[in-house]
Residue, then its C-alpha position, 0 to 999 in steps of 0.5 A: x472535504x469530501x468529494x463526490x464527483x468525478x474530476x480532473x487531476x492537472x495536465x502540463x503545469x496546471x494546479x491541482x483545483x479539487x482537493x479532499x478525499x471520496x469513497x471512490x476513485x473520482x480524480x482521473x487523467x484526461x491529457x497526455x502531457x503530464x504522463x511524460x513528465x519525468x518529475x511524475x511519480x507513480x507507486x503501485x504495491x500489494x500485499x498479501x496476509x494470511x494468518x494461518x500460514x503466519x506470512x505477509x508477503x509484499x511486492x512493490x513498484x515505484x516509478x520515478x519516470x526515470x527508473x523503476x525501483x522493484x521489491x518482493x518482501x516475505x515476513x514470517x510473523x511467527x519465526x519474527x523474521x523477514x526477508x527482502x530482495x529489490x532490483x531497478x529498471x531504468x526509464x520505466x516510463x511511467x507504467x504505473x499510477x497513469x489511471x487510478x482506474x484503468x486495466x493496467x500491466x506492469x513487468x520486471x525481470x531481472x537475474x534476482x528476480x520476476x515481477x508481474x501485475x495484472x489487473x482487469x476490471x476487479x481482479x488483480x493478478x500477480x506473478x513473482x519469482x526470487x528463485x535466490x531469495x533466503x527466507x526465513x528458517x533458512x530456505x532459499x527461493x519464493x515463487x507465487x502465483x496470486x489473484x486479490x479480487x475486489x467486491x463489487x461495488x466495495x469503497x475505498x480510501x481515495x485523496x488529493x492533495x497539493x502544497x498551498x505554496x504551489x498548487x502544481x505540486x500534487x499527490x493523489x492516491x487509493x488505497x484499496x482493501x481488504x481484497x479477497x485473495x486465492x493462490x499458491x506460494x512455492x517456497x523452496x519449490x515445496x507448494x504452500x496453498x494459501x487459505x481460503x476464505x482467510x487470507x487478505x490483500x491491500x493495495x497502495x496505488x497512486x501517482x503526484x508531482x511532489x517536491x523534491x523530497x517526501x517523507x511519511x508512515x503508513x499503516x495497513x491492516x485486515x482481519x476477519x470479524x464474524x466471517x466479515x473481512x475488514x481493513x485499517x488504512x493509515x498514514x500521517x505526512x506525504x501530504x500538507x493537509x492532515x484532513x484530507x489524509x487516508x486515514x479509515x477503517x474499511x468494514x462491509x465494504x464500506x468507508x468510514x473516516x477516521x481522523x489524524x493519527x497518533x503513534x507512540x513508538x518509544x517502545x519500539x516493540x509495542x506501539x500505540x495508535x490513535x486518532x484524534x476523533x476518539x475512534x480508533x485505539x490500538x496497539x501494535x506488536x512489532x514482529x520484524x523490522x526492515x530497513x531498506x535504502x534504494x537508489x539509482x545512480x545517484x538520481x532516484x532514492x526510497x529510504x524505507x523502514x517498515x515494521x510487521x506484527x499484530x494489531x489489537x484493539x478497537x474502532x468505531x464505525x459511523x453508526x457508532x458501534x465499536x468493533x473490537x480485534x485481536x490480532x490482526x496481521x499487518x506493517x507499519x512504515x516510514x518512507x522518505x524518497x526523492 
């Protein structure tokens, strides 16, 4: 179901009452109960495409109340390789996933590594520093300096949802793309601008108190169609209701919703992607794959597998013209936490 309102998400042990998906982020946070509570979850994760320099780079947060897992992933699609480094805070709090819409500042820092996000009405800043990090083609140290800004006015692909066994037990999320981006990387303290006008973010951001163990994949992808950025966002699982899934393609800023997806990976080199409503087929070529398992003494776990490559394909938009692509960065991933 569709919703085109603004409404509540549950405070203490309340059930979630409105469950669907809205071009905006409609669910806000009114009372302060359920941002202390340490069974909330909150994510908050970037990403970073530019085709000319033939890169994705991704950061991101998760926070368990409990702790906080941090990680900065650099995929060079060209060489077929990727690289990652990933550090933990202890009793985060919370930082992140409180307000799907408020200005919001997150940190970490640690002997490996340096994370910043800032985000002020439509402009996401990030900052990061992994001065050890051994890239591809046998480099060592990444920093950045990044801003993704947001169209005024642009949609995105927002969802709650709850489990029919108990309706306290939530997850709510936007997914927000394709984000214009501008910036300098510094790889092995060489400068490396990133293309104007050329290179695309995401972000994934969201919050829930899900039981105890969550599983799901994901997919995200953005590329440029007569000088018109557009994305693909994609997921199946994480929640009970297949309908209410973020399954869309962003074009002109615009939301237009596709149906459940389909994955064939037996070939673990070229998928196919699918969804159900015959509006979308793709195939993806996997570059690099990258396993990664995190975990905080014993209490808070992300058990990931992501693949990065290139999409190609076609969709069909809500006025029914198809829109064929070739090429377009992006990741595919499974995702099993607690």
């Amino acid at each position: 179901m569709e919703i085109t309102e603004k409404t509540t998400l549950p405070d203490d042990s309340d059930a979630l009452q409105n469950e669907g998906w809205a071009r905006h982020p409609y669910w806000e946070q009114t009372g302060k109960k359920t941002r202390k509570r340490l069974n909330l979850k909150g994510w908050e994760s970037y990403s970073v495409s530019d085709p000319v320099l033939g890169i994705i780079l991704s950061i991101t947060f998760s926070d368990m109340g409990y702790a906080g897992l941090f990680s900065i992933t650099f995929a060079d699609i060209r060489k077929n390789e990727v690289a990652e480094i990933s550090g933990t805070k202890l009793l985060a709090g919370h930082r992140t996933g409180s307000d799907l819409l408020s200005d919001s500042a997150v940190t970490f820092s640690d002997e490996k590594m340096t994370v910043a996000f800032v985000r002020k009405g439509p402009r996401h800043h990030i900052l990061i520093t992994a001065p050890y990090l051994q890239l591809p083609g046998g480099k060592t140290g990444l920093k950045a300096d990044m801003t993704l800004t947001e169209d005024e006015g642009m949609e995105s692909m927002n969802t709650a949802s709850c489990w029919s066994e108990n309706r306290t037990r939530w997850i709510c999320g936007r997914k927000l793309l394709p984000l214009r981006s501008e910036g300098i990387l510094f790889i092995n303290h060489a400068p490396v601008k990133l293309t104007s006008g050329k290179c695309l973010g995401t972000l994934i951001r969201g919050m829930g108190n899900w039981t105890h163990r969550t599983s799901g994949q994901f997919m995200m992808l953005t590329g440029i169609r007569n000088e018109i950025p557009w994305g693909i966002c994609l997921e199946k699982g994480f929640i009970p209701d297949e309908k209410n899934q973020g399954n869309a393609v962003i074009y002109e800023d615009k939301v237009h919703k596709l149906g459940s997806i389909i994955v064939d990976s037996t070939d673990e080199s070229l998928w196919t992607i699918s969804d159900n409503d015959g509006r979308l087929s793709m195939k993806f070529r996997v570059s690099s794959v990258l396993k990664s398992d995190m975990r905080t003494h014993r209490v808070a776990s992300s058990r990931t597998a992501r693949a990065f490559g290139l999409f190609s394909g076609s969709f069909i938009l809500d006025n029914g013209n198809e829109i064929k692509f070739e090429d377009a960065y992006g990741f595919a991933g499974k995702i099993s936490g607690k």
